[in-house]
BABA-825250 format. One record per atom (N, C-alpha, C): atom name; x, y, z; residue in one letter. Coordinates in steps of 0.001 Angstrom, whole numbers, plus 524288, in hexadecimal, padded with zeros to 5 digits. Layout:
{atomo=CA u=X v=Y w=Z residuo=A} $
...
//
This chain:
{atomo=N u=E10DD v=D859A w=1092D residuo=X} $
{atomo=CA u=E0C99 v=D81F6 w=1088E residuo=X} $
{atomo=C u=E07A6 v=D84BC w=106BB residuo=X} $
{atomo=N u=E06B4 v=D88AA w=109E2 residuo=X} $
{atomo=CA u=E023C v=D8D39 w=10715 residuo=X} $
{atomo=C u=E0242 v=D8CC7 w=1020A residuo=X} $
{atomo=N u=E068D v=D8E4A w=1001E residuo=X} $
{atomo=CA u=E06E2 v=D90BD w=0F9BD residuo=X} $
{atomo=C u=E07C0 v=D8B96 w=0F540 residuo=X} $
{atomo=N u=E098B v=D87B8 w=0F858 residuo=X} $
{atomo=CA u=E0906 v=D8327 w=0F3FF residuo=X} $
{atomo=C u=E029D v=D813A w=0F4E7 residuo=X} $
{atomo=N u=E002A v=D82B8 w=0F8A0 residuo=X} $
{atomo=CA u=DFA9C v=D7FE6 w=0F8A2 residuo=X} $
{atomo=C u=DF87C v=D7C4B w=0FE6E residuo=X} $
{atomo=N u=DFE4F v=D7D23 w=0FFAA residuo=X} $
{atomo=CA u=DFB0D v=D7609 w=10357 residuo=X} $
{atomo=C u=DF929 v=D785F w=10759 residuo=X} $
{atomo=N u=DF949 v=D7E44 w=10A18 residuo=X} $
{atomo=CA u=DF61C v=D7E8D w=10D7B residuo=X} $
{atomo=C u=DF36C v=D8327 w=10A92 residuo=X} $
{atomo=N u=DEF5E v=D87A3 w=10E10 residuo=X} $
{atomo=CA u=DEC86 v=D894D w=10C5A residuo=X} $
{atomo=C u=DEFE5 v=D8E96 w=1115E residuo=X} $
{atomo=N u=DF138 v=D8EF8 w=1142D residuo=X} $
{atomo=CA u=DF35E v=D93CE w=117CC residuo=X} $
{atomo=C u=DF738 v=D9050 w=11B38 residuo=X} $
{atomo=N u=DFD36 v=D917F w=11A95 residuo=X} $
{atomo=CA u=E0265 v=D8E67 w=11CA3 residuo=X} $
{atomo=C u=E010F v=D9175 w=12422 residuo=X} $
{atomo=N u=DFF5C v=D96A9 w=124A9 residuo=X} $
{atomo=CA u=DFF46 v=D9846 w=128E1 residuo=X} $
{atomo=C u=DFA9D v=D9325 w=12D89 residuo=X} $
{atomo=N u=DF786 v=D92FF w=127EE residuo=X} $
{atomo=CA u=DF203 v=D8E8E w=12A69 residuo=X} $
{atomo=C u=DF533 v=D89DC w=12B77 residuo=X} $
{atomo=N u=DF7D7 v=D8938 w=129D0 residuo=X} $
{atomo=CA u=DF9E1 v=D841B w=12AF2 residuo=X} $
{atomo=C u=DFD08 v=D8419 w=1309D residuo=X} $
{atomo=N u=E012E v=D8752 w=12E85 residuo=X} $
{atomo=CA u=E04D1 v=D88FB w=13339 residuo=X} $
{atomo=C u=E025F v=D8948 w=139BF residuo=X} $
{atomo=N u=DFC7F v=D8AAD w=1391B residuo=X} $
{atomo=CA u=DF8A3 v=D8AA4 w=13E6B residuo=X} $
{atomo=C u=DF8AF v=D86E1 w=13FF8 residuo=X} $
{atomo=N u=DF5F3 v=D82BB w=13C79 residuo=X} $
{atomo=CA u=DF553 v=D7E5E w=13C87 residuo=X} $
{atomo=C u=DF664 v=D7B36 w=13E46 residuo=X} $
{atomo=N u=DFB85 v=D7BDF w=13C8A residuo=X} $
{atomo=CA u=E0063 v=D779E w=13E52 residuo=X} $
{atomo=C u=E021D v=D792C w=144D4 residuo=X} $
{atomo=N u=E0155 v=D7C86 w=14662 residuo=X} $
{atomo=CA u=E0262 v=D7EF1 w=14C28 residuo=X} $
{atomo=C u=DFEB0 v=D7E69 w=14E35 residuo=X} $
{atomo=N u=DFA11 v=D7FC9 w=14D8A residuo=X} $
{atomo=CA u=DF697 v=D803A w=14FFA residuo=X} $
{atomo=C u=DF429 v=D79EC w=152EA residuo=X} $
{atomo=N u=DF696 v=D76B4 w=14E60 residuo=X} $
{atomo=CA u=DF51E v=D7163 w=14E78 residuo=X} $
{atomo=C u=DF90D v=D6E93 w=15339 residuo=X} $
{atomo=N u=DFD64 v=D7056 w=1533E residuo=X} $
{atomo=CA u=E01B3 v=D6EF2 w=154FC residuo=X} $
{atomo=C u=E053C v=D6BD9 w=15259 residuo=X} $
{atomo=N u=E05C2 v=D6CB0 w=14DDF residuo=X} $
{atomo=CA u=E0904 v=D6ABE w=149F6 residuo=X} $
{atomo=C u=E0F51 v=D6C9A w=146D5 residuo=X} $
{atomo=N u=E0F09 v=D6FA5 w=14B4C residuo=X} $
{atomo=CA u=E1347 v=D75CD w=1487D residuo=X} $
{atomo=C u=E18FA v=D71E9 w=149CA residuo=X} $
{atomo=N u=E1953 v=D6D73 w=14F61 residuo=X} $
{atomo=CA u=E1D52 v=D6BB8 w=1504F residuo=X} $
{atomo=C u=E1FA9 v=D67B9 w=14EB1 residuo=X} $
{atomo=N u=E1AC6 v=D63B9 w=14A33 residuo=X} $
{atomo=CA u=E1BE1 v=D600F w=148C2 residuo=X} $
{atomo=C u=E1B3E v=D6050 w=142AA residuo=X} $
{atomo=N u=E1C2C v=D635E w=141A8 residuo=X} $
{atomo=CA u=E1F83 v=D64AC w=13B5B residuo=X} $
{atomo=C u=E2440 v=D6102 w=139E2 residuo=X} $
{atomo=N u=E2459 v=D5F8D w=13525 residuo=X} $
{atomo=CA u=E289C v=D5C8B w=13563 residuo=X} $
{atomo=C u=E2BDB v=D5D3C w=13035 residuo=X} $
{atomo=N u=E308D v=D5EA9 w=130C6 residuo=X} $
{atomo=CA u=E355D v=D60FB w=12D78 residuo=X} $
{atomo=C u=E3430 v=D5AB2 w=12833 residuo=X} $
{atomo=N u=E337D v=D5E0C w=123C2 residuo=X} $
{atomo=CA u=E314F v=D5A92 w=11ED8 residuo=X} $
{atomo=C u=E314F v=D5CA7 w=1193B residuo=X} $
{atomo=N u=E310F v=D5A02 w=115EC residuo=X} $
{atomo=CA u=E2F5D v=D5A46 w=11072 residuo=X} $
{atomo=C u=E2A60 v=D5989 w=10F34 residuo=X} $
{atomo=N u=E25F3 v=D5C45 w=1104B residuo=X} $
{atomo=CA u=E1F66 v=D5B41 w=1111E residuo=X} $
{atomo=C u=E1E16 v=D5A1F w=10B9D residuo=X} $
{atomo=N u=E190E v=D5887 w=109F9 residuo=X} $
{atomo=CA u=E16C1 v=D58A1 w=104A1 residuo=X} $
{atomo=C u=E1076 v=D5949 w=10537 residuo=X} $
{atomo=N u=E0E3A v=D5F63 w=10463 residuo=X} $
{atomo=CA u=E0935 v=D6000 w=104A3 residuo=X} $
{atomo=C u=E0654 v=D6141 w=0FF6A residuo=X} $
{atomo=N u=E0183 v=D614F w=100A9 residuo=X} $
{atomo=CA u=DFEC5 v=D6080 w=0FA7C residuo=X} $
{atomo=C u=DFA1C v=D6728 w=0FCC1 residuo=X} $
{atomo=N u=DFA7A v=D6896 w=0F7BE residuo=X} $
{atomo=CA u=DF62A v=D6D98 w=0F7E1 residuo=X} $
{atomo=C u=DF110 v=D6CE9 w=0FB67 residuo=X} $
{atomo=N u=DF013 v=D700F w=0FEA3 residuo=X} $
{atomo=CA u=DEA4C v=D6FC8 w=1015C residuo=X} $
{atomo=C u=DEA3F v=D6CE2 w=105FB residuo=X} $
{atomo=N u=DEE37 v=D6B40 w=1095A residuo=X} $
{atomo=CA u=DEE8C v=D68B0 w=10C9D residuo=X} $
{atomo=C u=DEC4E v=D6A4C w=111F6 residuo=X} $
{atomo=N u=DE8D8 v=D671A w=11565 residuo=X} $
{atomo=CA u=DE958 v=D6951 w=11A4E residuo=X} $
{atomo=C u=DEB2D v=D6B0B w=11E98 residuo=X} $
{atomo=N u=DEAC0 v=D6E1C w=1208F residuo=X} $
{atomo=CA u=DEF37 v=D6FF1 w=12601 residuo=X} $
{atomo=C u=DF2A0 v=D6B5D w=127B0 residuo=X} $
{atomo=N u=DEEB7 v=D661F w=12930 residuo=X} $
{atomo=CA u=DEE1A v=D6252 w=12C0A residuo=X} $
{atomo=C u=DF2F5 v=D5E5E w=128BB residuo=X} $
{atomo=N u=DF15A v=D5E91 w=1238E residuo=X} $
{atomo=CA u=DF42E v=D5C5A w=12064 residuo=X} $
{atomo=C u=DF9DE v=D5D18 w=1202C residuo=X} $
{atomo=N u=DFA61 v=D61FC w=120E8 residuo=X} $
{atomo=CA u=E010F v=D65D9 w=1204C residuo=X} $
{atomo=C u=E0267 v=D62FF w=12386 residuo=X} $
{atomo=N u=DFED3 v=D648C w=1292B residuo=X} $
{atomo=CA u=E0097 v=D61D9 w=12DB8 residuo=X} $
{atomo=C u=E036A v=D5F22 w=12D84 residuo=X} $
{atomo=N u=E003C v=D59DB w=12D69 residuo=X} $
{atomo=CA u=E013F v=D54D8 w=12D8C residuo=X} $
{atomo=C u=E06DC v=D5357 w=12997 residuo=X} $
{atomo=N u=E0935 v=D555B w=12516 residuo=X} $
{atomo=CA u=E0CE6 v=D5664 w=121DE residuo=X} $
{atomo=C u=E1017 v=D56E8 w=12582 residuo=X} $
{atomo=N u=E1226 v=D5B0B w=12735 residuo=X} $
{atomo=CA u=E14EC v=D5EB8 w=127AD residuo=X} $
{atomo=C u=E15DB v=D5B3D w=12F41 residuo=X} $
{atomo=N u=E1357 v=D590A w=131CD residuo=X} $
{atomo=CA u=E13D4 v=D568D w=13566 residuo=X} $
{atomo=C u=E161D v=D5345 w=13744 residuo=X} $
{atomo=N u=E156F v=D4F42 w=1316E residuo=X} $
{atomo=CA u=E165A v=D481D w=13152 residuo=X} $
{atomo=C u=E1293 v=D4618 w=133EE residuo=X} $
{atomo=N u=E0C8C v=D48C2 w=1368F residuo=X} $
{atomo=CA u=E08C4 v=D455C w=13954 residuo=X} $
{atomo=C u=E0399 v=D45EC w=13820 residuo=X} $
//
């Protein structure tokens, strides 16, 4: 995701998502993100919420 654009540091994200408490509700998918996205945004993707 780094290297196509949509985040800005995959490690920053990876915090993020833990730190938030989000690490457990990941959900097995075919995602579709757009360049420049926010943490919050991935989030919410990558969640279903």
């Amino acid at each position: 995701m780094e290297k196509l654009g949509v985040v800005d540091d995959w490690k920053k994200l990876n915090n993020y998502i833990v730190r938030n408490g989000y690490a457990l509700r990941i959900q097995i998918g075919t995602f579709t993100f757009e360049k420049g996205m926010s943490y919050s945004e991935v989030t919410r993707i990558v969640t279903g919420r």
